[in-house]
KOLMI-551981 format. One line per 3 residues: number of its first residue (from 1); their letters; for each residue x, y, z negated of N, C-alpha, C. Coordinates in Angstrom, 3 decimals, always signed. Layout:
<sites>
NUM = A = X:Y:Z:X:Y:Z:X:Y:Z; ...
</sites>
This chain:
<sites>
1 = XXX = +0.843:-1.204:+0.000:+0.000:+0.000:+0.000:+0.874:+1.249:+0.000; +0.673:+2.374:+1.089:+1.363:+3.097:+0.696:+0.704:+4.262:+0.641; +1.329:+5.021:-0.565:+0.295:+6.279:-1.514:+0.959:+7.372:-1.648
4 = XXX = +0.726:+8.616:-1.504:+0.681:+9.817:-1.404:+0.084:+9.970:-3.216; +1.440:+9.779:-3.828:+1.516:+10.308:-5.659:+1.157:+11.770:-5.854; +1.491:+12.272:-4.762:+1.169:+14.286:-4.883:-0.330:+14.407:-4.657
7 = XXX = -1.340:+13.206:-4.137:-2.667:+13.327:-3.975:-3.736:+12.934:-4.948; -2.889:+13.344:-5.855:-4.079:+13.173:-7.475:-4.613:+13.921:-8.299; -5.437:+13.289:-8.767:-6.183:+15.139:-9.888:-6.696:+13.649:-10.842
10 = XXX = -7.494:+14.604:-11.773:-8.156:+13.653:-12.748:-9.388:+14.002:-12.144; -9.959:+12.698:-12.361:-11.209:+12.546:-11.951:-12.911:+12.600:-12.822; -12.548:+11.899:-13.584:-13.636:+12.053:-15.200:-13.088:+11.251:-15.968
13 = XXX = -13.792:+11.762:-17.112:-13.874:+11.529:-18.552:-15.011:+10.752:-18.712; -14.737:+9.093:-19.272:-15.832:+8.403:-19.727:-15.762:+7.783:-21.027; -17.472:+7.543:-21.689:-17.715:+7.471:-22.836:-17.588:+6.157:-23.080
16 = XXX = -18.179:+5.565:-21.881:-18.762:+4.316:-21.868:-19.342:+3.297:-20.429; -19.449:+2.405:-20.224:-20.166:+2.179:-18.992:-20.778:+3.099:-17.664; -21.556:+3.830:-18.509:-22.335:+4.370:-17.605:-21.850:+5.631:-17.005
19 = XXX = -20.928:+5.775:-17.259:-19.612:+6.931:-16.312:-18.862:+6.818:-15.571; -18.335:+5.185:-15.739:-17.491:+4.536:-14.865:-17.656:+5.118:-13.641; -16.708:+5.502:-12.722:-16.611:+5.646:-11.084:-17.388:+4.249:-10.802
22 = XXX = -18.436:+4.620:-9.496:-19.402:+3.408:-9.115:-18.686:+3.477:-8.019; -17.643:+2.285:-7.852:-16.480:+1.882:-6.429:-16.109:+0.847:-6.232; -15.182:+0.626:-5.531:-14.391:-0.444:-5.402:-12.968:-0.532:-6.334
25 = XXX = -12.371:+0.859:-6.052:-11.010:+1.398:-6.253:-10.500:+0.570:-7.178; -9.380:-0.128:-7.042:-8.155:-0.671:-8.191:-7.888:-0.067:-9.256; -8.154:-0.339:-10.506:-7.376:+0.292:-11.580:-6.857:-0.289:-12.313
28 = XXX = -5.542:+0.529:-12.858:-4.491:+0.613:-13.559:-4.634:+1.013:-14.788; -4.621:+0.441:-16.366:-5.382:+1.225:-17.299:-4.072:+1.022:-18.586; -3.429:+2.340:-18.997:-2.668:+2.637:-19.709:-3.024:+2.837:-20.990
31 = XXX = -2.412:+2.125:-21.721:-2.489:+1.452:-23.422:-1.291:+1.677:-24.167; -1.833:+2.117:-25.422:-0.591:+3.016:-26.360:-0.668:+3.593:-27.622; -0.169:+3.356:-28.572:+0.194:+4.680:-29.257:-0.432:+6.089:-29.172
34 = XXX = -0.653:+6.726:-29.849:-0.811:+8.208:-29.708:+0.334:+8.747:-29.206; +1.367:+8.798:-29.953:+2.194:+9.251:-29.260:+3.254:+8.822:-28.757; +3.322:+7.576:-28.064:+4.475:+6.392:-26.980:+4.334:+7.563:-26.361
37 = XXX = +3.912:+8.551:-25.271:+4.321:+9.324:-24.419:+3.764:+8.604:-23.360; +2.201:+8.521:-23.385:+1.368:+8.059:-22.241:+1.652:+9.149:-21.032; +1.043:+10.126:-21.686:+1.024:+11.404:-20.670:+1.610:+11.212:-20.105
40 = XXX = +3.432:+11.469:-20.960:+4.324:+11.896:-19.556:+4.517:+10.876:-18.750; +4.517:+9.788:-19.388:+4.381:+8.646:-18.265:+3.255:+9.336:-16.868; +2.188:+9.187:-17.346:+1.311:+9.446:-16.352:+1.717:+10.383:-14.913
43 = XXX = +2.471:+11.891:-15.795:+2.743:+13.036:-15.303:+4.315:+12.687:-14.341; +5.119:+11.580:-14.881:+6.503:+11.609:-14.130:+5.667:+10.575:-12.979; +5.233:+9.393:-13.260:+4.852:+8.396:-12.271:+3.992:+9.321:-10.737
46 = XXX = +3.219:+10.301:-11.764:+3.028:+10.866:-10.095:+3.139:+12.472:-9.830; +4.643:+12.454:-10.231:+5.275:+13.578:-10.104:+4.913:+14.896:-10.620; +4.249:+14.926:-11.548:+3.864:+16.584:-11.655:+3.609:+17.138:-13.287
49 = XXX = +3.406:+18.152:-13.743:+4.083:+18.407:-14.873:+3.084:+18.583:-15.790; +2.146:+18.577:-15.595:+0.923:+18.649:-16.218:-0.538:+18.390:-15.618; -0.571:+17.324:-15.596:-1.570:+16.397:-14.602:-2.460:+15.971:-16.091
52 = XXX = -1.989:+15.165:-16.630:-2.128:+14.405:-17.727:-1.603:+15.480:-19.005; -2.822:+15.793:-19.903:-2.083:+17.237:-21.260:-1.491:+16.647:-22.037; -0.082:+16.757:-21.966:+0.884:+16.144:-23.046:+0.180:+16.914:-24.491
55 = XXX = +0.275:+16.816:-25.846:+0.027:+17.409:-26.592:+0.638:+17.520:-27.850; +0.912:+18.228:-28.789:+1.207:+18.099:-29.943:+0.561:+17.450:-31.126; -0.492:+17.151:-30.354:-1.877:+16.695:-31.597:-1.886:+15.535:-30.887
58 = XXX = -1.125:+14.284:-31.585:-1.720:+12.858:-31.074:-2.718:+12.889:-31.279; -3.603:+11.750:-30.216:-5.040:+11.433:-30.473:-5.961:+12.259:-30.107; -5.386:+12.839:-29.138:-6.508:+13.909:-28.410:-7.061:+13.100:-27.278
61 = XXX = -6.827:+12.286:-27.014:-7.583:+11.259:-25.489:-8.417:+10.365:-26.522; -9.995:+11.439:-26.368:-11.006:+10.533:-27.145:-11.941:+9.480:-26.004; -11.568:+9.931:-25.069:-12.430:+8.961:-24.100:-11.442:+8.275:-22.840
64 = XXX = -12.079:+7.752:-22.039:-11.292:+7.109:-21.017:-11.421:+8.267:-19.770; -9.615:+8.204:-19.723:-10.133:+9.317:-18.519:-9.588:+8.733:-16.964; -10.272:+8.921:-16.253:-9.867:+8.667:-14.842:-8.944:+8.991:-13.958
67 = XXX = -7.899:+8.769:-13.243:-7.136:+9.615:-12.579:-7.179:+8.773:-11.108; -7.599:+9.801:-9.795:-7.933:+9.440:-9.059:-6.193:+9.804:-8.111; -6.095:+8.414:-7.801:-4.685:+8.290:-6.851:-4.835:+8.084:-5.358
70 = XXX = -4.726:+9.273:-4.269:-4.892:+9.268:-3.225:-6.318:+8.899:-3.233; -7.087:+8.637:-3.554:-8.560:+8.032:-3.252:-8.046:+6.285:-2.588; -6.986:+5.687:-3.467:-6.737:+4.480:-3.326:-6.981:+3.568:-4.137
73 = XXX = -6.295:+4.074:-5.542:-6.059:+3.244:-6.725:-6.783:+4.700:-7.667; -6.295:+3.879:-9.108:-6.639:+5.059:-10.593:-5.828:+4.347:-11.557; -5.664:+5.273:-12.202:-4.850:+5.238:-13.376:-6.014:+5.799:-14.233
76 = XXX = -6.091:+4.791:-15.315:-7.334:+4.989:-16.768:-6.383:+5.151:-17.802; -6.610:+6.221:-18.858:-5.627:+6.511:-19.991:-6.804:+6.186:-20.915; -6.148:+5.258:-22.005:-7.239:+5.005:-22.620:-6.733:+5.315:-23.885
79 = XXX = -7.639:+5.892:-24.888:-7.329:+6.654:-26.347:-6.351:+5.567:-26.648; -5.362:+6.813:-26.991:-4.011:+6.170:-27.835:-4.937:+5.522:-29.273; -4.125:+4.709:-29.806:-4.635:+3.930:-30.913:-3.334:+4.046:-32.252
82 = XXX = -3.846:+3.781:-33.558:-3.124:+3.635:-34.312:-2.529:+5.322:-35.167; -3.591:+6.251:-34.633:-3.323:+7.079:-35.362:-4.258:+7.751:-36.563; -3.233:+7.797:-37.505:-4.004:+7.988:-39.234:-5.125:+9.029:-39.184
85 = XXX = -5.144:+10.250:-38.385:-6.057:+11.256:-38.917:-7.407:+11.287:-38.505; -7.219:+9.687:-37.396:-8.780:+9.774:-37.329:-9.734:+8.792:-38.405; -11.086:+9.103:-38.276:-11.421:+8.528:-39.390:-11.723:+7.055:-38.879
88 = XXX = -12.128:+6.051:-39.802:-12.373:+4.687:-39.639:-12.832:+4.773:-38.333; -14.362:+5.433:-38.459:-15.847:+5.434:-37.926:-14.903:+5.684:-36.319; -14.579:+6.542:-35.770:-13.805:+7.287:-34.654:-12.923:+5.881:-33.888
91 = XXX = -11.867:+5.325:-34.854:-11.097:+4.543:-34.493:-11.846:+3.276:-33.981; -13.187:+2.845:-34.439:-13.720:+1.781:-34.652:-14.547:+1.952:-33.111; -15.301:+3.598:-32.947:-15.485:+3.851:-31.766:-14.619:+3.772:-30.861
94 = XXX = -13.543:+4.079:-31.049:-12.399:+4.121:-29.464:-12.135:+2.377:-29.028; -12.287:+1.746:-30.543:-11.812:+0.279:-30.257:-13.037:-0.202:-29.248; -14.065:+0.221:-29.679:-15.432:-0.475:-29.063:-15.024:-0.179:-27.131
97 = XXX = -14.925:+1.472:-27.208:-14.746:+1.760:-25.825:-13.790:+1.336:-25.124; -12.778:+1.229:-25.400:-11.567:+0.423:-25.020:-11.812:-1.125:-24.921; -12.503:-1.612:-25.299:-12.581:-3.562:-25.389:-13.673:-3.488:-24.266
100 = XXX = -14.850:-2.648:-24.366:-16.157:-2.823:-23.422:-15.093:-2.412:-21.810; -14.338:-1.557:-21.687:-13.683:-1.104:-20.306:-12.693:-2.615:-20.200; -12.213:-2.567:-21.075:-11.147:-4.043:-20.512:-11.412:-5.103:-20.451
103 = XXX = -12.227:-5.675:-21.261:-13.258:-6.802:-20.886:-14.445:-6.895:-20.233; -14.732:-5.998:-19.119:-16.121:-5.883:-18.197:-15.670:-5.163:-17.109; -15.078:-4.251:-17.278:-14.087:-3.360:-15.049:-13.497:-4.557:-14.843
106 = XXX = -14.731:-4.201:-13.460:-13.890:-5.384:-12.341:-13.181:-4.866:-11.634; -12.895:-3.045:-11.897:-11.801:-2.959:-10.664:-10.489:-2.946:-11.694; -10.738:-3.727:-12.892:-8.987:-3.451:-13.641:-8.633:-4.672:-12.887
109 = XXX = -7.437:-4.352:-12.719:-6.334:-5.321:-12.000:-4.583:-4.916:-13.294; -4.654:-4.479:-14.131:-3.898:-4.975:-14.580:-3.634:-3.722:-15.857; -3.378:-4.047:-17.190:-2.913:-2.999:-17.847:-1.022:-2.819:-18.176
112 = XXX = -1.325:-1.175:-18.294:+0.485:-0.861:-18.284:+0.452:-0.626:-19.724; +1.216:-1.195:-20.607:+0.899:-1.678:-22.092:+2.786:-0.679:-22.625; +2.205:+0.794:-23.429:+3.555:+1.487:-23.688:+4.202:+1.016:-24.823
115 = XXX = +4.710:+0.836:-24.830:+5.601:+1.083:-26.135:+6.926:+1.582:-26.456; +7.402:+1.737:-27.771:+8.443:+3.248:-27.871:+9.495:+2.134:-28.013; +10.514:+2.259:-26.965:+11.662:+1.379:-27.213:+12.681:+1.381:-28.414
118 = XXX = +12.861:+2.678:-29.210:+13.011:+3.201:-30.199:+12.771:+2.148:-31.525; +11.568:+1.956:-31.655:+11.426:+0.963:-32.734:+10.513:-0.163:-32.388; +10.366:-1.045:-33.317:+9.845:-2.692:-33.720:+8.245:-1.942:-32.926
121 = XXX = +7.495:-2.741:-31.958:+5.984:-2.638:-31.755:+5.418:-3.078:-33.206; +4.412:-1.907:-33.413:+3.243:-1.899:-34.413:+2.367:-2.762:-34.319; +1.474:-2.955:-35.917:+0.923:-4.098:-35.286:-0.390:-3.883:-34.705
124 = XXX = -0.779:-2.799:-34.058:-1.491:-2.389:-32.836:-0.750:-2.715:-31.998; +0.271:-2.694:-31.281:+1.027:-3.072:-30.352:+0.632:-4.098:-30.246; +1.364:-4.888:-31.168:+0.950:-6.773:-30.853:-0.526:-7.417:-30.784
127 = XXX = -1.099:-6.625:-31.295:-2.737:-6.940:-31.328:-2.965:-6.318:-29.668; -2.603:-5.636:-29.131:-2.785:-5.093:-27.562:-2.585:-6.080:-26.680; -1.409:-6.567:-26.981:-0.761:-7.460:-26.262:-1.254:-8.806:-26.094
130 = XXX = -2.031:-9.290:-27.546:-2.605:-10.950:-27.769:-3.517:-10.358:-26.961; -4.201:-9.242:-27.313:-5.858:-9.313:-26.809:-5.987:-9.396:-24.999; -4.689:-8.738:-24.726:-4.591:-8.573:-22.894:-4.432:-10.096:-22.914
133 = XXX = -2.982:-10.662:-23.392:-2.880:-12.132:-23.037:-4.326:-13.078:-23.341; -4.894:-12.885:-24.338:-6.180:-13.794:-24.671:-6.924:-13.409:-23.278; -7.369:-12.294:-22.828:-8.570:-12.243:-21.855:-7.933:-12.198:-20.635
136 = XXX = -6.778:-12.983:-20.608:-6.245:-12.591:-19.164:-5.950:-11.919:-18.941; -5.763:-10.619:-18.762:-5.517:-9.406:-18.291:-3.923:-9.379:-17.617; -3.946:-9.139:-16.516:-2.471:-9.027:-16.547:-1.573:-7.900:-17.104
139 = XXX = -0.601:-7.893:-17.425:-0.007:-6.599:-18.276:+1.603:-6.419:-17.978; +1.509:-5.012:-18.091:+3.192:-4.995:-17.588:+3.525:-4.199:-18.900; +4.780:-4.226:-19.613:+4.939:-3.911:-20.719:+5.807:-2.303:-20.262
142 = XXX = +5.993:-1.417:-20.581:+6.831:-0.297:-20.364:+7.011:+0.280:-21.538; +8.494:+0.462:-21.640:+9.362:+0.994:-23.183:+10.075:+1.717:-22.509; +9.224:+3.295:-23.150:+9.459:+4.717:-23.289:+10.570:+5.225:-23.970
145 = XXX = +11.002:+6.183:-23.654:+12.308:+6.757:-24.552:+13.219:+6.254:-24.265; +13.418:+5.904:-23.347:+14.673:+5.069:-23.118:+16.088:+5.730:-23.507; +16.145:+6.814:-22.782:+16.549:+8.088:-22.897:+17.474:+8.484:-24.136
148 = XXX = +16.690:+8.125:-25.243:+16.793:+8.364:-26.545:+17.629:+7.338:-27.369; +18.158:+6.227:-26.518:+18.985:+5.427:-27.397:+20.572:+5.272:-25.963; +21.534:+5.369:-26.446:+22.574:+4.783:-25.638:+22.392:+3.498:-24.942
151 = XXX = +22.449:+3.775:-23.232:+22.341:+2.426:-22.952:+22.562:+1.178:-23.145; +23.999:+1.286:-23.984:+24.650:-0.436:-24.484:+24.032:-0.560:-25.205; +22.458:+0.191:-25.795:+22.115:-0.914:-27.038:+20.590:-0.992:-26.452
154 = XXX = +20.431:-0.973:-25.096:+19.004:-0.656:-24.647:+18.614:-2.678:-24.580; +19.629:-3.254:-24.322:+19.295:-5.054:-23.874:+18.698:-5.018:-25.559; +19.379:-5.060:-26.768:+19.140:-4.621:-28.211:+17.501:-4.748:-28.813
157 = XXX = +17.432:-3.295:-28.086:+16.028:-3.169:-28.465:+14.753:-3.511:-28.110; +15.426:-3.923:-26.479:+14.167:-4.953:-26.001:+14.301:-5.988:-26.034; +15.427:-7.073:-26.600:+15.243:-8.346:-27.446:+14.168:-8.540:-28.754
160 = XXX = +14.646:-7.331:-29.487:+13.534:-7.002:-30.545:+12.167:-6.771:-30.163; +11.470:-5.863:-29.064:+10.572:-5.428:-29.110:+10.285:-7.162:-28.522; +10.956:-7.748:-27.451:+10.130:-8.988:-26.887:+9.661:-10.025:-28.325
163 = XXX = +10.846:-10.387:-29.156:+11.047:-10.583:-29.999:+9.186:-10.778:-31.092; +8.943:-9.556:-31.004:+7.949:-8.831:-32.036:+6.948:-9.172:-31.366; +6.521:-9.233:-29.609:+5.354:-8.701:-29.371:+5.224:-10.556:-28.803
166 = XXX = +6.026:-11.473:-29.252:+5.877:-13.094:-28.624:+6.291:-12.885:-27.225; +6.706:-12.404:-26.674:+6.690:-11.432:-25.194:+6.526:-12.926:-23.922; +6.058:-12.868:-23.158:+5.532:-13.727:-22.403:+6.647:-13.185:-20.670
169 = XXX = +7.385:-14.439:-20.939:+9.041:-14.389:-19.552:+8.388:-13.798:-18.303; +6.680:-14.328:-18.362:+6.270:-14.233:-16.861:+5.963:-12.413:-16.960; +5.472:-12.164:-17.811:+5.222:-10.829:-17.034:+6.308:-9.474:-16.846
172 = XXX = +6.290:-8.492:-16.641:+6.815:-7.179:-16.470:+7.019:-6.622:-18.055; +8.961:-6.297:-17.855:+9.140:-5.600:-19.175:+9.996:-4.586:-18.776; +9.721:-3.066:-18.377:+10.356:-2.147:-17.696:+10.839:-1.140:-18.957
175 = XXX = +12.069:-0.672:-18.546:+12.588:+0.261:-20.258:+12.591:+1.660:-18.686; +11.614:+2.739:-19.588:+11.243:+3.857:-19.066:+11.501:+5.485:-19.745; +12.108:+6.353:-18.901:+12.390:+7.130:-19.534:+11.902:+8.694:-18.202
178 = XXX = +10.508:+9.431:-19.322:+10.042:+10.413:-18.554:+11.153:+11.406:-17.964; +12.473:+11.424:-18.628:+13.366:+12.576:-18.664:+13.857:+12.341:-17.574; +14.852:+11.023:-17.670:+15.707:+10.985:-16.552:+14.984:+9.993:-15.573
181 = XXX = +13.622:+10.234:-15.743:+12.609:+9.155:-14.379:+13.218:+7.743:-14.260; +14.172:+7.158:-15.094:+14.621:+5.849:-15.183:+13.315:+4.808:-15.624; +13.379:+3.896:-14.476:+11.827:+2.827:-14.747:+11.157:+3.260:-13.547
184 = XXX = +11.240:+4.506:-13.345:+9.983:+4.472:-12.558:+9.515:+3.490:-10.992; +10.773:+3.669:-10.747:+10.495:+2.461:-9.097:+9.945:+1.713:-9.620; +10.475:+0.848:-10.437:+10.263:-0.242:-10.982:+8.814:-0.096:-11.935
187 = XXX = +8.255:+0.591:-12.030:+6.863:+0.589:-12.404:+6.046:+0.781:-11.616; +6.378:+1.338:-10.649:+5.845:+1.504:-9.110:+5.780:-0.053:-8.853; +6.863:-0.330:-8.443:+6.900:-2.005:-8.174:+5.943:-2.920:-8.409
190 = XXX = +5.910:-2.859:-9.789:+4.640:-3.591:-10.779:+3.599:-3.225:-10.831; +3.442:-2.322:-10.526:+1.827:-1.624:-10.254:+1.614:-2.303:-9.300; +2.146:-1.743:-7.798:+1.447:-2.003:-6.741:+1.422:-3.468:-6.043
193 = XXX = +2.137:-4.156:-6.960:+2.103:-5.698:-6.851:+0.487:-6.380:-7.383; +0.383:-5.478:-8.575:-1.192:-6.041:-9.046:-2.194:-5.868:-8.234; -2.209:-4.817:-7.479:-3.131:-4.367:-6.448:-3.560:-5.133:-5.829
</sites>
């Protein structure tokens, strides 16, 4: 497939089912942390600097939002998870919306599952990870920050993170860094392979 990354905008914001884009289109649905650095992922993968609102306030992506790629594929950012200031009730909602989108879109074809290469996956992390592996889902793992640790100890930390998360040989484990765009082919790669 070949895609025109400069031909994207966001498309909507959904609550639930009944917002979903009514299509065909492939999607790609990004899982994380509040603050793994979904955004900039989002914003380096298709080049631009504020596509996706990086923020200072984790936990501002209360709904699923759409990002329409060339009118080919989408990229779904789905509420970061695992952060303290929301209340039970909130968290318990995002979990609901997040499980009803990943266990019922038939156009998901695969989730990009972040995590901070930096430290051990949380145990939201690993609960992300069983729940994609339990329902099938295919999943490509991407560890952010790369950036942020010296390369000789980057094999290191993704022994550990595989280590932590049971990590499964067959799928995609890309070490990504928004700064110096390191990962990105290679998440390109894995994307458009699920397609």
């Amino acid at each position: 497939m070949e895609l025109n990354i400069h031909n994207a905008e966001i498309l909507l914001s959904a609550a639930n089912k009944s917002h979903y884009p009514q299509d065909e289109l492939p999607e790609i649905a990004l899982a994380g942390r509040s603050n793994v650095g979904k955004s900039s992922f989002i914003n380096t993968m298709l080049n631009r600097k504020n596509l996706a609102r990086t923020s200072g306030k984790p936990g501002k992506t209360q709904l699923l939002n759409f990002f329409n790629i060339d009118d080919k594929m989408r990229f779904v950012d789905v509420p970061g998870y695992g952060y303290a200031r929301v209340s039970k009730k909130e968290r318990e909602k995002w979990g609901r919306m997040i499980e009803e989108y990943l266990t019922t879109r038939e156009n998901l074809r695969a989730v990009v599952s972040l995590v901070d290469l930096r430290h051990d996956p949380s145990a939201d992390d690993v609960q992300m990870y069983e729940f994609l592996k339990y329902y099938e889902i295919p999943v490509i793992i991407v560890a952010t920050k790369a950036d942020k640790i010296p390369r000789g100890k980057w094999n290191k930390h993704e022994s550990a993170i595989k280590k932590k998360l049971n990590f499964d040989p067959s799928d995609d484990f890309i070490l990504f860094s928004s700064v110096s765009k390191a990962g990105m082919d290679e998440a390109w790669d894995a994307i458009l392979e699920k397609l």
